[in-house]
PyMOL Python script that loads the backbone (N, CA, C, O; Angstrom):
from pymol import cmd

cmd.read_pdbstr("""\
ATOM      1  N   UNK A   1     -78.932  71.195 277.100  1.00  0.00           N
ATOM      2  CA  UNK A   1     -79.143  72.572 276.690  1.00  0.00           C
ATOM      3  C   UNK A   1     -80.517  73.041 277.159  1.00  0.00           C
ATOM      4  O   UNK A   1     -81.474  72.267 277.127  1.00  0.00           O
ATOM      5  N   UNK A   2     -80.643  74.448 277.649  1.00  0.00           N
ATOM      6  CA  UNK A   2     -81.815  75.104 277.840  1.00  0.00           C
ATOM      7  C   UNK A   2     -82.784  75.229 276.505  1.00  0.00           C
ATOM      8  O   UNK A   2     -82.547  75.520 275.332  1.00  0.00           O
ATOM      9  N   UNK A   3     -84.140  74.828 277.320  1.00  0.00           N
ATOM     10  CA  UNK A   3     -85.211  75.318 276.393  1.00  0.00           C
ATOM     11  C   UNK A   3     -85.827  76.772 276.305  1.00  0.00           C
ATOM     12  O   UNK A   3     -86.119  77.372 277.339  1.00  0.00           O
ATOM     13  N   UNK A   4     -85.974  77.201 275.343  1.00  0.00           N
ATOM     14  CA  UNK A   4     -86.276  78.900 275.170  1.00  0.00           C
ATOM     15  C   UNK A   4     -88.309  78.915 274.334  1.00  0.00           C
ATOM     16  O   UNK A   4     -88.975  78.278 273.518  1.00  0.00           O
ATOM     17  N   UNK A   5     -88.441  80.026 275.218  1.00  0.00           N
ATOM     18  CA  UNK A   5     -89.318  80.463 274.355  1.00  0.00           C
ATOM     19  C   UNK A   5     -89.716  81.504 273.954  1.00  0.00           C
ATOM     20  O   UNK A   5     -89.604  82.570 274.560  1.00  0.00           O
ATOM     21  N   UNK A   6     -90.372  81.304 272.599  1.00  0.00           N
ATOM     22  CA  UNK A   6     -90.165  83.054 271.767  1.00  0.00           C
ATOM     23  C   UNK A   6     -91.394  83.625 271.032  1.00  0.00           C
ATOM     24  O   UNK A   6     -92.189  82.773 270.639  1.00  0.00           O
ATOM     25  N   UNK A   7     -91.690  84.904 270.779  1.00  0.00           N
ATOM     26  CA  UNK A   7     -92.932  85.587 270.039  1.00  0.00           C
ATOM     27  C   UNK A   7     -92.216  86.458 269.393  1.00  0.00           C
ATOM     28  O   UNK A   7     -91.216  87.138 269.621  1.00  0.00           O
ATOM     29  N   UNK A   8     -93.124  86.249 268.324  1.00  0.00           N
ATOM     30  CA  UNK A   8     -92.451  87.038 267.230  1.00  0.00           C
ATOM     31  C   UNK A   8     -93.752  87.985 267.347  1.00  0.00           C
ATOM     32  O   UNK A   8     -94.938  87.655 267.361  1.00  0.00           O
ATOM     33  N   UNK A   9     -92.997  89.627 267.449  1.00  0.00           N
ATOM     34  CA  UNK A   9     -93.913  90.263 267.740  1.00  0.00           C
ATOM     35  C   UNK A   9     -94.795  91.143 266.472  1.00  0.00           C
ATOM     36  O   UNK A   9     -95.651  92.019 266.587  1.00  0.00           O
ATOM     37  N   UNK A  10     -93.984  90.289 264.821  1.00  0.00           N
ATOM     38  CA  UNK A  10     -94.508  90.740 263.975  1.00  0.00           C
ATOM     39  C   UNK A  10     -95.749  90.073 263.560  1.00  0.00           C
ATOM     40  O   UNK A  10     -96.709  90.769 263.232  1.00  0.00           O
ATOM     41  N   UNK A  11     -95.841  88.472 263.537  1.00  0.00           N
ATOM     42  CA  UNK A  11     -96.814  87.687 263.131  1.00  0.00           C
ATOM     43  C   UNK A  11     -97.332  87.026 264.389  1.00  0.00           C
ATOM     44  O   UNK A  11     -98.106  86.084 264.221  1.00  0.00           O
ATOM     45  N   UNK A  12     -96.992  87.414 265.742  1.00  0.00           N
ATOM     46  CA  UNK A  12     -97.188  86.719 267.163  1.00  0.00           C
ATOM     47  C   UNK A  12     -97.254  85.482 267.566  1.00  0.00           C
ATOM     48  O   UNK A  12     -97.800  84.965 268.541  1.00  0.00           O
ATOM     49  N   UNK A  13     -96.294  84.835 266.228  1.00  0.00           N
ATOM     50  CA  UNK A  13     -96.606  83.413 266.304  1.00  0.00           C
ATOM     51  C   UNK A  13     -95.324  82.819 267.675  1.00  0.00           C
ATOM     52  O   UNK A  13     -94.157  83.210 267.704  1.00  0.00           O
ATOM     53  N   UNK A  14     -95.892  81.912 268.598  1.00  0.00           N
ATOM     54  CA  UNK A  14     -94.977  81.216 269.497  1.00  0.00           C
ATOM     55  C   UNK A  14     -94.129  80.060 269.495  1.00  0.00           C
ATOM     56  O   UNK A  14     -94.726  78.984 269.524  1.00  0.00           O
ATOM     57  N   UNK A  15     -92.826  80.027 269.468  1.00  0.00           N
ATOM     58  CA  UNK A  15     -92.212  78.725 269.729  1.00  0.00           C
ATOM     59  C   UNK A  15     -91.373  78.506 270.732  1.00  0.00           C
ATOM     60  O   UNK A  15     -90.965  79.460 271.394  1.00  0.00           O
ATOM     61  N   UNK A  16     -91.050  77.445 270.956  1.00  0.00           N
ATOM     62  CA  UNK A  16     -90.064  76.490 271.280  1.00  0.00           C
ATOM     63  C   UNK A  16     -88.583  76.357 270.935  1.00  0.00           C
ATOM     64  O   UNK A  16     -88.618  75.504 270.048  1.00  0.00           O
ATOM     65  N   UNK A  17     -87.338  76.683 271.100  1.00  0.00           N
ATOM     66  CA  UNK A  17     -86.496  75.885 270.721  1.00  0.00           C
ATOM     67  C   UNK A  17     -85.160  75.694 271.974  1.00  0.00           C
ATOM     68  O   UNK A  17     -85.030  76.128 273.118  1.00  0.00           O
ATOM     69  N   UNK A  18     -84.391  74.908 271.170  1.00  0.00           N
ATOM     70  CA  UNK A  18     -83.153  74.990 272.726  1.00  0.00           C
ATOM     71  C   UNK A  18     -82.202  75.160 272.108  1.00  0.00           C
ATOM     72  O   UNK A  18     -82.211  74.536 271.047  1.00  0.00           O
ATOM     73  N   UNK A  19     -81.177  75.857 272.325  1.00  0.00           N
ATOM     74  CA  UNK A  19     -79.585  76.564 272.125  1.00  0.00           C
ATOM     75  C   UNK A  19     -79.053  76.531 273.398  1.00  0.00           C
ATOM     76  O   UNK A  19     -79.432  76.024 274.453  1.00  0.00           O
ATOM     77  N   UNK A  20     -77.815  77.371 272.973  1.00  0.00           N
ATOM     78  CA  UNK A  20     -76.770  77.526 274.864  1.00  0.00           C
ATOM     79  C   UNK A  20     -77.315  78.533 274.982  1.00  0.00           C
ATOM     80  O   UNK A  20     -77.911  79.115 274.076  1.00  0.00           O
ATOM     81  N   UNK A  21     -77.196  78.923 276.171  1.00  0.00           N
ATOM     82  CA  UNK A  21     -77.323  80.023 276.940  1.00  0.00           C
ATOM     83  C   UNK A  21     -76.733  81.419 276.185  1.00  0.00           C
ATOM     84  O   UNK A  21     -77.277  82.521 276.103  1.00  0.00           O
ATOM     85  N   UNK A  22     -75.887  81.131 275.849  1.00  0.00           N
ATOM     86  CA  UNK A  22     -75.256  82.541 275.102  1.00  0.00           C
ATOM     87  C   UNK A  22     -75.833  83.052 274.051  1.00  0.00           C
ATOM     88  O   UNK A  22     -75.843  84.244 273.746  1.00  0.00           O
ATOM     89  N   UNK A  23     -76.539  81.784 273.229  1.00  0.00           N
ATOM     90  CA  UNK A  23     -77.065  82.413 271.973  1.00  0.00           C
ATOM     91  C   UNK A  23     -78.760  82.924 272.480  1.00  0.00           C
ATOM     92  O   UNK A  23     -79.572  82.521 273.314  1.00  0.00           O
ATOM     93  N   UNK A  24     -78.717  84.081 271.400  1.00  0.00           N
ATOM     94  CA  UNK A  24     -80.186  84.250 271.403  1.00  0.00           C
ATOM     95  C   UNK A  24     -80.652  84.355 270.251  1.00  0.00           C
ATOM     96  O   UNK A  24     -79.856  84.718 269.384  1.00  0.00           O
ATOM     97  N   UNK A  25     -82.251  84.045 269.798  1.00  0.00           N
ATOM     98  CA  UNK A  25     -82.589  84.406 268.840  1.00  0.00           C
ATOM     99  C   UNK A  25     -83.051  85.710 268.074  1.00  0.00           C
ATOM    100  O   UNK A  25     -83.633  86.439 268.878  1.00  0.00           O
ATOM    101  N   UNK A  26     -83.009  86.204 266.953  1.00  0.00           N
ATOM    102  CA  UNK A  26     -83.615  87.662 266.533  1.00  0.00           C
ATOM    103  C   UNK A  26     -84.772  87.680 265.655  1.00  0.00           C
ATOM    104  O   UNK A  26     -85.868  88.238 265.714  1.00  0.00           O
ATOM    105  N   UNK A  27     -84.251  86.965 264.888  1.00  0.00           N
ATOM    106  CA  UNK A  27     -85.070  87.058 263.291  1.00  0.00           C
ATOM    107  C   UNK A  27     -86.217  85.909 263.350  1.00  0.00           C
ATOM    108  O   UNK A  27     -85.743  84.794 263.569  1.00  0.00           O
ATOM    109  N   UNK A  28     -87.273  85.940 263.239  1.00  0.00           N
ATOM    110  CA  UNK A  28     -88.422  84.821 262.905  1.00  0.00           C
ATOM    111  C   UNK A  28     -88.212  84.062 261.565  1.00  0.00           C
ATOM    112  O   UNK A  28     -88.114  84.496 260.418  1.00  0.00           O
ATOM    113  N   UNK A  29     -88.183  83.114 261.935  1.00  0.00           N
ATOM    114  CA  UNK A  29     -87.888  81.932 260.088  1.00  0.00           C
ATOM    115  C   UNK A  29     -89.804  81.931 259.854  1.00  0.00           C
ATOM    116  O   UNK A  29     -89.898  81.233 258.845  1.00  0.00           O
ATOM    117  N   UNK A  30     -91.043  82.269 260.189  1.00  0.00           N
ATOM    118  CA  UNK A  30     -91.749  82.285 259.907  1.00  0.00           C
ATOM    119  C   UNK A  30     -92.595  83.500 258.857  1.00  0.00           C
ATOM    120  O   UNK A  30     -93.383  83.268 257.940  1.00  0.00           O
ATOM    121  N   UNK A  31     -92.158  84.684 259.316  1.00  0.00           N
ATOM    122  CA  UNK A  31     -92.667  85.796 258.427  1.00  0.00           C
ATOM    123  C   UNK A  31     -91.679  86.119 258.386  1.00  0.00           C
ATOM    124  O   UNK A  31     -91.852  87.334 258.294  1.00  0.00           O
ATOM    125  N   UNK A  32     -90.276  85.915 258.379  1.00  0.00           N
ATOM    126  CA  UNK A  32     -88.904  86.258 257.617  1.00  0.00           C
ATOM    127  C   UNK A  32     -88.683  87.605 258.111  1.00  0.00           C
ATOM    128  O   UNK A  32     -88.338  88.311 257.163  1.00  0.00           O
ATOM    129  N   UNK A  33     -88.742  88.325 259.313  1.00  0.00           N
ATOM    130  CA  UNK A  33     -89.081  89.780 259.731  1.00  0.00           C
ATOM    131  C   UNK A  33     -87.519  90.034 260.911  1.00  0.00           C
ATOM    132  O   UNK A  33     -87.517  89.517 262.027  1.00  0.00           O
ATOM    133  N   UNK A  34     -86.727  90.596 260.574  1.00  0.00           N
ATOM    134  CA  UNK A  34     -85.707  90.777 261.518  1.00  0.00           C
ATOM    135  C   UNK A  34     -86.128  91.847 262.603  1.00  0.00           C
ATOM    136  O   UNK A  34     -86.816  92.863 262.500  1.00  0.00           O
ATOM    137  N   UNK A  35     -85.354  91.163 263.886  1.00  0.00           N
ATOM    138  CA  UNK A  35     -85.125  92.229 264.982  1.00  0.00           C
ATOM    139  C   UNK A  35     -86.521  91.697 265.752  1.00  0.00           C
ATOM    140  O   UNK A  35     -86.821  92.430 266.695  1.00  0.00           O
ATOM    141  N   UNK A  36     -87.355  90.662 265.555  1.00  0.00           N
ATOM    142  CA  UNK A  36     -88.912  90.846 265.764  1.00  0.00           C
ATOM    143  C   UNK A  36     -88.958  89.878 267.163  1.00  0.00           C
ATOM    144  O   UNK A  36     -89.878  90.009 267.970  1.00  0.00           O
ATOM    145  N   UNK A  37     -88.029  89.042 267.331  1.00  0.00           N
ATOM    146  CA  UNK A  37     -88.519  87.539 268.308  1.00  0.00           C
ATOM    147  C   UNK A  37     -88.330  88.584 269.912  1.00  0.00           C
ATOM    148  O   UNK A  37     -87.711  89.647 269.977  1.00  0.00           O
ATOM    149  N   UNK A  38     -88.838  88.100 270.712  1.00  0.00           N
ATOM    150  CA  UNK A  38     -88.783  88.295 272.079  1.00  0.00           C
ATOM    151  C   UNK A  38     -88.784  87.159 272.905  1.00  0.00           C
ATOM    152  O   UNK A  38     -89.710  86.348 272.914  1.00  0.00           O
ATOM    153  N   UNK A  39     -87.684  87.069 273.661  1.00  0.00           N
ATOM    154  CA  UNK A  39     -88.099  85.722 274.744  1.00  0.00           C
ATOM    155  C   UNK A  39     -88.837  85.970 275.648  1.00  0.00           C
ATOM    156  O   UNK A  39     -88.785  87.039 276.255  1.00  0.00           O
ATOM    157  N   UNK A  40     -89.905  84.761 275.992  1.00  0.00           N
ATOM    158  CA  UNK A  40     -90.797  84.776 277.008  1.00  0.00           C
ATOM    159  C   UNK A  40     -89.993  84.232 278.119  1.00  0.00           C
ATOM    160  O   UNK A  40     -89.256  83.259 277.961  1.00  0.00           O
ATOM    161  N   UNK A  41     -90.087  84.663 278.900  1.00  0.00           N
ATOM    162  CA  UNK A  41     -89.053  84.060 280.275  1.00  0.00           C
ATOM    163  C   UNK A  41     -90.521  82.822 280.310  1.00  0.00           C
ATOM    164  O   UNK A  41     -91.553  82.774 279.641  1.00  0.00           O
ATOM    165  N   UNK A  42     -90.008  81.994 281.360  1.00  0.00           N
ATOM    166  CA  UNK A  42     -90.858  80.493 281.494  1.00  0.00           C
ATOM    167  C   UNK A  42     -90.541  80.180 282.967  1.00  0.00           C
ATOM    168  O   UNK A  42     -89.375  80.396 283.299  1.00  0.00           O
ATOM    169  N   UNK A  43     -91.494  79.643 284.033  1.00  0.00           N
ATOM    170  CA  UNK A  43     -90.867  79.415 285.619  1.00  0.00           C
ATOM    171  C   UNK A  43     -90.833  77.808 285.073  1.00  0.00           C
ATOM    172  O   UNK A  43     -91.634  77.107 284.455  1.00  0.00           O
ATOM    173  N   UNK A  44     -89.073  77.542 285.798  1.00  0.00           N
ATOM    174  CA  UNK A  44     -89.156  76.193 285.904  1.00  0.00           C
ATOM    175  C   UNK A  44     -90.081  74.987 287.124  1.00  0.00           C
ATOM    176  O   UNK A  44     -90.446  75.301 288.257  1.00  0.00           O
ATOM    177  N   UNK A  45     -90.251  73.787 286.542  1.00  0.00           N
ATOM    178  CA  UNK A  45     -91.060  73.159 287.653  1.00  0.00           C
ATOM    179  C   UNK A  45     -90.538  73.083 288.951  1.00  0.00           C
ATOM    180  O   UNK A  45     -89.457  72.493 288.983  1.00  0.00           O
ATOM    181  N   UNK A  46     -90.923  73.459 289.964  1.00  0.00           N
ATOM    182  CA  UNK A  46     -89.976  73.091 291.323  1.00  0.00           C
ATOM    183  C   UNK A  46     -91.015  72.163 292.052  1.00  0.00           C
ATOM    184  O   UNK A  46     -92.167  72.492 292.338  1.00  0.00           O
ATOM    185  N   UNK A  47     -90.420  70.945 292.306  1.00  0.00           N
ATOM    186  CA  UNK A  47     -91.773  70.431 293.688  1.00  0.00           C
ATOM    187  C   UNK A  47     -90.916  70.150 295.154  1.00  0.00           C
ATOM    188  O   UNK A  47     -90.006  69.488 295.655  1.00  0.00           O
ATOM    189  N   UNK A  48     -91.780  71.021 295.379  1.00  0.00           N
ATOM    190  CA  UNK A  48     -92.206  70.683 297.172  1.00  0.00           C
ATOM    191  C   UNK A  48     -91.592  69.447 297.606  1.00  0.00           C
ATOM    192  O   UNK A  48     -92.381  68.579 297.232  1.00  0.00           O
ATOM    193  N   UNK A  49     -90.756  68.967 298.108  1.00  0.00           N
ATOM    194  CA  UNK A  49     -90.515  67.820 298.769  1.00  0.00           C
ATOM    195  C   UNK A  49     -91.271  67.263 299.617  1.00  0.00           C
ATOM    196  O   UNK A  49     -91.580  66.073 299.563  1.00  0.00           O
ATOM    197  N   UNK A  50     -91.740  68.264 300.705  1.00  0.00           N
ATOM    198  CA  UNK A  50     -92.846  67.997 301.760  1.00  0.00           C
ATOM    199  C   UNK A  50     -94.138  67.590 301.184  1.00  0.00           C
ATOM    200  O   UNK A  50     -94.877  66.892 301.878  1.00  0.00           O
ATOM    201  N   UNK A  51     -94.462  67.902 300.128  1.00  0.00           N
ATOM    202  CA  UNK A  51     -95.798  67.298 299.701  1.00  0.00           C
ATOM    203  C   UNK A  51     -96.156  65.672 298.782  1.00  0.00           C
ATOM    204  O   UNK A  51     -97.133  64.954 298.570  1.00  0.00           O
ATOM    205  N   UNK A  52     -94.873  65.695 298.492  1.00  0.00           N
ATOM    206  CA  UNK A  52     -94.773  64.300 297.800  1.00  0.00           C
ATOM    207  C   UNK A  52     -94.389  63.297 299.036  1.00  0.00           C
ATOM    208  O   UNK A  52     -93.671  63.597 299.990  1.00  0.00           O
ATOM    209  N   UNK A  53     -95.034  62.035 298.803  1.00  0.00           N
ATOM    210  CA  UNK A  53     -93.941  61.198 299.929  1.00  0.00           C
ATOM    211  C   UNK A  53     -92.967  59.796 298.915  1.00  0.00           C
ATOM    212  O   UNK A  53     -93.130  58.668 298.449  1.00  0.00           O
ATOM    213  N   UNK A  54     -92.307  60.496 298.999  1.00  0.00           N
ATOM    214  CA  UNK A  54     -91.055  59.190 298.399  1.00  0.00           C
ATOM    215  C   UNK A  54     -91.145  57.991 298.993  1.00  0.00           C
ATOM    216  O   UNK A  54     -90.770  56.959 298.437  1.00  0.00           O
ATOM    217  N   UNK A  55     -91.648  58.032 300.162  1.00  0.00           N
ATOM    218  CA  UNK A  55     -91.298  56.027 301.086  1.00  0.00           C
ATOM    219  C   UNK A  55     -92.345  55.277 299.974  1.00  0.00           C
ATOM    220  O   UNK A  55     -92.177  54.195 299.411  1.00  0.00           O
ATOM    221  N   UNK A  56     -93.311  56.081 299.871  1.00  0.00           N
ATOM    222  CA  UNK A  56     -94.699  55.316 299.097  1.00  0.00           C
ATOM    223  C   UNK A  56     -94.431  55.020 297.836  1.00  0.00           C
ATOM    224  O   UNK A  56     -94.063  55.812 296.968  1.00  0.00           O
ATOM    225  N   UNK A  57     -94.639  53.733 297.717  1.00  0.00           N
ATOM    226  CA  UNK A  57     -94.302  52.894 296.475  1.00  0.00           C
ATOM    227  C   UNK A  57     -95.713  53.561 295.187  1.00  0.00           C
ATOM    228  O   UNK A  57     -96.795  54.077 295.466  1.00  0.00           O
ATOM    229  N   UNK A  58     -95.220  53.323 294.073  1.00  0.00           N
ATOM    230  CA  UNK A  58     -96.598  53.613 292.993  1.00  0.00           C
ATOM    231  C   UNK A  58     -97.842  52.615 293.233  1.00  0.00           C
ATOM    232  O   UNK A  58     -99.009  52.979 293.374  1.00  0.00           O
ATOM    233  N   UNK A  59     -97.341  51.201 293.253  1.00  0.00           N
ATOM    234  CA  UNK A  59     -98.525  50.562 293.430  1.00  0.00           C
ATOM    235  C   UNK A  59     -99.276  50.846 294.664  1.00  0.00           C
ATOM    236  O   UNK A  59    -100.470  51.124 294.562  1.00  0.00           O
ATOM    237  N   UNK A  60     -98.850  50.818 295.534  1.00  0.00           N
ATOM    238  CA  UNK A  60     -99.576  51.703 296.717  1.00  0.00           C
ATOM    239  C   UNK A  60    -100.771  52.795 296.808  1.00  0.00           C
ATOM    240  O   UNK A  60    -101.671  52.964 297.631  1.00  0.00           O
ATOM    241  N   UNK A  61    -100.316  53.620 295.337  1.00  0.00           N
ATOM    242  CA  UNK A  61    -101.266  54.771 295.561  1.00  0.00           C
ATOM    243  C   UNK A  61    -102.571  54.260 294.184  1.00  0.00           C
ATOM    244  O   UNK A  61    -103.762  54.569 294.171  1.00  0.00           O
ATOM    245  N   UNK A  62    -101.837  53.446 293.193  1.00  0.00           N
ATOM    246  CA  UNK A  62    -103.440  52.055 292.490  1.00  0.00           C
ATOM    247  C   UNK A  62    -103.688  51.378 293.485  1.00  0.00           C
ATOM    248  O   UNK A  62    -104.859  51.059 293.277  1.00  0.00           O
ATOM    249  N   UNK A  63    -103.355  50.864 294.576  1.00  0.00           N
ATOM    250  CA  UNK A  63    -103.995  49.983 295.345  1.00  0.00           C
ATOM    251  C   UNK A  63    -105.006  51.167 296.351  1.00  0.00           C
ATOM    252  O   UNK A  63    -105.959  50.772 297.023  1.00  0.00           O
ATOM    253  N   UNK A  64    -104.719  52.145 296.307  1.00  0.00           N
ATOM    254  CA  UNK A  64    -105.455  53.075 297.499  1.00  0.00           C
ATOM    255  C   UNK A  64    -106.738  53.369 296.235  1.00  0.00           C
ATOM    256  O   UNK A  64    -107.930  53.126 296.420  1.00  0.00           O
ATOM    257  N   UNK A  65    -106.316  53.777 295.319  1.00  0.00           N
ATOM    258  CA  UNK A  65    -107.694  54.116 294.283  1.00  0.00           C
ATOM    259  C   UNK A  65    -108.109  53.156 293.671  1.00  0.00           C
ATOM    260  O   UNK A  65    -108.916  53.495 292.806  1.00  0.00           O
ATOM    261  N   UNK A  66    -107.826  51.530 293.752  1.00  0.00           N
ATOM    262  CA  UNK A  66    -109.041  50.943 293.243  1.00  0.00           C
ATOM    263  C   UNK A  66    -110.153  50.561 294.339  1.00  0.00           C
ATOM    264  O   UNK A  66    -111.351  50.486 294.070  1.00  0.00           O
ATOM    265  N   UNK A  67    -109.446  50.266 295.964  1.00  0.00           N
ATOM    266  CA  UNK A  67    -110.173  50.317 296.886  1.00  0.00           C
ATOM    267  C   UNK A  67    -110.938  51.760 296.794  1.00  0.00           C
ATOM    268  O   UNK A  67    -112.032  51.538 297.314  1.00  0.00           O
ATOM    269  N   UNK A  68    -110.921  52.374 296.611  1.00  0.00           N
ATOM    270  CA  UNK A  68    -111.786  53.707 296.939  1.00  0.00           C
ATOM    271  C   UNK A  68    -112.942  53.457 295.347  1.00  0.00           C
ATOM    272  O   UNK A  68    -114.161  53.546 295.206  1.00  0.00           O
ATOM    273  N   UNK A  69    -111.964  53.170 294.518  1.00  0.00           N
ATOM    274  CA  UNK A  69    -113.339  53.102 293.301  1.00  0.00           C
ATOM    275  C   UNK A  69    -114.409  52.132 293.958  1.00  0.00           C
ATOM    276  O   UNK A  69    -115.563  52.493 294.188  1.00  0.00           O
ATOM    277  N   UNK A  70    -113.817  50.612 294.294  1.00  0.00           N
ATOM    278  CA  UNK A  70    -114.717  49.804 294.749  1.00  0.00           C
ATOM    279  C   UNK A  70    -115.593  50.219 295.845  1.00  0.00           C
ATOM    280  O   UNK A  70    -116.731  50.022 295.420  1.00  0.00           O
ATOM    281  N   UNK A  71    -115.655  50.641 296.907  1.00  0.00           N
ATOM    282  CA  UNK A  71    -116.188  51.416 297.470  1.00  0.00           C
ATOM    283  C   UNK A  71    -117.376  52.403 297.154  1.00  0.00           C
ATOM    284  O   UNK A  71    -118.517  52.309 297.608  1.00  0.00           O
ATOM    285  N   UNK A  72    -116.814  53.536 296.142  1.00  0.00           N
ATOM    286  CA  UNK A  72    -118.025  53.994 295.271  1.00  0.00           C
ATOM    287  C   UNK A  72    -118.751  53.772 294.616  1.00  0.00           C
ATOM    288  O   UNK A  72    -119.787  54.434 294.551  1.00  0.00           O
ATOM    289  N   UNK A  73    -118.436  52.477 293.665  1.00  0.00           N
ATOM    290  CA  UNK A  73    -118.778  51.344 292.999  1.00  0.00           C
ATOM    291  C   UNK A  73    -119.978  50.667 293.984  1.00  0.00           C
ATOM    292  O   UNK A  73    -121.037  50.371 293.429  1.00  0.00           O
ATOM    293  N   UNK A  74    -119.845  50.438 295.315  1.00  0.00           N
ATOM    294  CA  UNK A  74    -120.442  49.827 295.928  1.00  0.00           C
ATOM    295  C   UNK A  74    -121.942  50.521 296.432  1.00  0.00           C
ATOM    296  O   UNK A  74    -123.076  50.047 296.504  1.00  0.00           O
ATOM    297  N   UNK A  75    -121.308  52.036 296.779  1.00  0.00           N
ATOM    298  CA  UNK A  75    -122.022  52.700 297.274  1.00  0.00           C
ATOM    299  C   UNK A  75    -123.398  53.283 295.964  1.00  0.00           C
ATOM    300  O   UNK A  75    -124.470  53.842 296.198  1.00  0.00           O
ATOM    301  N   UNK A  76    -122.948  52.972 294.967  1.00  0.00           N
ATOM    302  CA  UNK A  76    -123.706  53.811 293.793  1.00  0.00           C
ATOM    303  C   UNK A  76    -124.394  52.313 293.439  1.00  0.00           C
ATOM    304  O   UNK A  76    -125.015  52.580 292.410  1.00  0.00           O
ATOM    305  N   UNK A  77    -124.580  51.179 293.661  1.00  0.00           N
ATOM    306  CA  UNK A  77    -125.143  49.753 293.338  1.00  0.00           C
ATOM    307  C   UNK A  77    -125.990  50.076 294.389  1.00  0.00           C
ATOM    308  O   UNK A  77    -127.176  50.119 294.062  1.00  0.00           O
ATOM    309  N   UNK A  78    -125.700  50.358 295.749  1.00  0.00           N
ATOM    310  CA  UNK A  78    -126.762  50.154 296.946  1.00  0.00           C
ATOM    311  C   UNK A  78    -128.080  51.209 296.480  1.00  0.00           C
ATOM    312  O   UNK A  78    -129.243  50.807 296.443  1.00  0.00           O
ATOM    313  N   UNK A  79    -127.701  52.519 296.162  1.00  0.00           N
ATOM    314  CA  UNK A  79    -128.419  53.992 295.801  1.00  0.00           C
ATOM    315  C   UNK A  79    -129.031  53.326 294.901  1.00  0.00           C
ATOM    316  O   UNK A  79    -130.060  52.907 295.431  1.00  0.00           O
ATOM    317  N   UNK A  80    -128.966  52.911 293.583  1.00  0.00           N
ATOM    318  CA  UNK A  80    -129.947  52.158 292.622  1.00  0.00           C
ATOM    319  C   UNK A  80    -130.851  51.235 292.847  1.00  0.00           C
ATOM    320  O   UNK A  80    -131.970  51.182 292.338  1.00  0.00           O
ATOM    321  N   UNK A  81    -130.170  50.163 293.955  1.00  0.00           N
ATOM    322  CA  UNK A  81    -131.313  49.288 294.332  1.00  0.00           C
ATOM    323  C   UNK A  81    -132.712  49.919 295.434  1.00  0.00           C
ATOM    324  O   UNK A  81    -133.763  49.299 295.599  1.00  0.00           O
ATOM    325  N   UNK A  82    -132.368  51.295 296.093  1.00  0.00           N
ATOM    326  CA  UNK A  82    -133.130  51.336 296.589  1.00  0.00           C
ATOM    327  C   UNK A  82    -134.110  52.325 296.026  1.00  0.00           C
ATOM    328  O   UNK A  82    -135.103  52.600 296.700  1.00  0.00           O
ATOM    329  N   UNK A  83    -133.917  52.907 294.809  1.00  0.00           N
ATOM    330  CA  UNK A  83    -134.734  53.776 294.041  1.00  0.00           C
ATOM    331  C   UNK A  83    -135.484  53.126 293.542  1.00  0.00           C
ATOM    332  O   UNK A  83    -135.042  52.237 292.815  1.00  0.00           O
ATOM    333  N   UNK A  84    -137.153  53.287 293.724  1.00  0.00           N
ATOM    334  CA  UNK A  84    -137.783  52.748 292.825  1.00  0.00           C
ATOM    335  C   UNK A  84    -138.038  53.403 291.311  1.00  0.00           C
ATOM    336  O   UNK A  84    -138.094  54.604 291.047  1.00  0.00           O
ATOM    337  N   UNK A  85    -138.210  52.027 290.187  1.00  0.00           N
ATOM    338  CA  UNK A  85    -138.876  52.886 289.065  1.00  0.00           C
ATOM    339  C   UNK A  85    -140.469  52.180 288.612  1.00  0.00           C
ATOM    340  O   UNK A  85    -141.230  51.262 288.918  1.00  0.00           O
ATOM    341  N   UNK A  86    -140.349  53.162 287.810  1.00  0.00           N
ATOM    342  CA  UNK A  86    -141.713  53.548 287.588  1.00  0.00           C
ATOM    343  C   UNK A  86    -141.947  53.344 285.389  1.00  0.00           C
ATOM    344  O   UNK A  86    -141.408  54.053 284.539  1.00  0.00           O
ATOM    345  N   UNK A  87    -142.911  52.148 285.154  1.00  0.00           N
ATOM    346  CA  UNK A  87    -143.035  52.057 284.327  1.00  0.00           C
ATOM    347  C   UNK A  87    -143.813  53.156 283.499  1.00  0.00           C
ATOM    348  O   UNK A  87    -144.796  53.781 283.898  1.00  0.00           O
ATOM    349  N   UNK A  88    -143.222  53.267 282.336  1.00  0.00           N
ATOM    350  CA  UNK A  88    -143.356  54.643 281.763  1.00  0.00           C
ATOM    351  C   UNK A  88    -144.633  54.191 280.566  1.00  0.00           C
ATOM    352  O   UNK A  88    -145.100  55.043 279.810  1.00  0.00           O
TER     353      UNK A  88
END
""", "prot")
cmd.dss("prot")
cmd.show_as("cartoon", "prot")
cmd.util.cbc("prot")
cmd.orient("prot")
């Protein structure tokens, strides 16, 4: 079943719920106010096929970001050792 969403335009409070398609809601069960709900239309998620790559496994893309942490990791150890400090 579709998810809906609604404002009640007496107390403007927002929800959530899911029914069929045919039904709609009217009345708010919150300030008890008939005739008041309005549906918010909502865009469903669509993704891009072209931007995702499916061949690529999950561990693949933790194995690409712990090499890259280590790396920065590495690079931010070198930057410290070469800063001097200065006793305060």
């Amino acid at each position: 079943m579709p998810r809906y969403t609604y404002q009640c335009e007496g107390c403007e409070v927002i929800f959530q719920t899911v029914h069929s398609i045919k039904e709609k809601l009217t009345d708010c069960e919150d300030c008890e106010a008939k005739d008041t709900l309005k549906r918010i239309p909502s865009m469903p998620l669509i993704l891009n096929k072209k931007e995702t790559d499916h061949k690529r496994k999950v561990g693949g893309y933790v194995k690409e970001y712990i090499e890259n942490a280590k790396e920065d990791l590495k690079q931010e150890k070198q930057d410290l050792r070469e800063q001097s400090y200065k006793d305060g």
